[in-house]
Structures are given as C-alpha cells and as structure tokens.
C-alpha positions, 0 to 999 in steps of 0.5 A, spaced: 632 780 454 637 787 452 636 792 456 631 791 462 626 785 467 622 781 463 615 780 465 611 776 463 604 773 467 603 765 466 595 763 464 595 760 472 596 767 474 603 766 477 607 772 475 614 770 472 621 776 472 627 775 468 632 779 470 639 778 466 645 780 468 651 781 464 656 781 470 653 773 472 652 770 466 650 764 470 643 761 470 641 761 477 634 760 479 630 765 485 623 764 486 618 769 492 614 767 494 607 771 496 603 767 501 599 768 507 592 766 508 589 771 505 592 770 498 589 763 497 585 761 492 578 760 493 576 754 493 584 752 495 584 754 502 590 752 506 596 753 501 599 757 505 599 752 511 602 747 506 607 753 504 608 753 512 609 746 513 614 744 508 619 750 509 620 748 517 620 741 515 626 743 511 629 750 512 632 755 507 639 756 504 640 761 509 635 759 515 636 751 518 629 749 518 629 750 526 630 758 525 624 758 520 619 755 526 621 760 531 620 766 525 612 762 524 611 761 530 
C-alpha cells in the first residue's frame, strides 16, 4: 500500500500490519508475538507454555536458545 501501515484484523482475531518500504524492497517476514498466559484463549490454556517450550528448544535469530532459557527462567 502507498503511503502508510496497512492494517488488517483476520477472522481468528490475530492482527496482520504491512509496512512497505521503498528503501528495502526485499520481501521479509517479522512476526510478534503477544503472549503470556493471560492472553490465552479460553479453553486454549497453555499456549503460552507451548510458545515458551518451543523458543528454548530452538532459540532466535539474535539469542541461542540457552539465552532465551535464562531470560524465561
């Protein structure tokens, strides 16, 4: 889109932002991530543990996995 973010809420709630920038015209993908356990769905608790799980089994771009167990612990 010309000028600005585009916003755009899908149907399952999550909210998708499109920043385009004529500097980097490179397709490049960033997700954020709001979490923590008082953002789980009812009925879905434990998303936030799973979230947890996953990113000290495998770590970041910029932190290896054992600096984001030391940050969650």
């Amino acid at each position: 889109p010309d000028g600005g973010p585009f916003v755009s809420r899908l149907s399952n709630g999550m909210e998708v932002v499109a920043v385009p920038d004529a500097a980097d015209p490179v397709f490049r993908f960033e997700m954020i991530v709001r979490g923590g356990s008082a953002g789980d769905a009812p009925g879905k608790e434990g998303t936030a543990q799973v979230l947890a799980g996953t990113l000290r089994r495998s770590g970041l771009p910029a932190r290896t996995r054992e600096e984001v167990r030391v940050e969650l612990e």
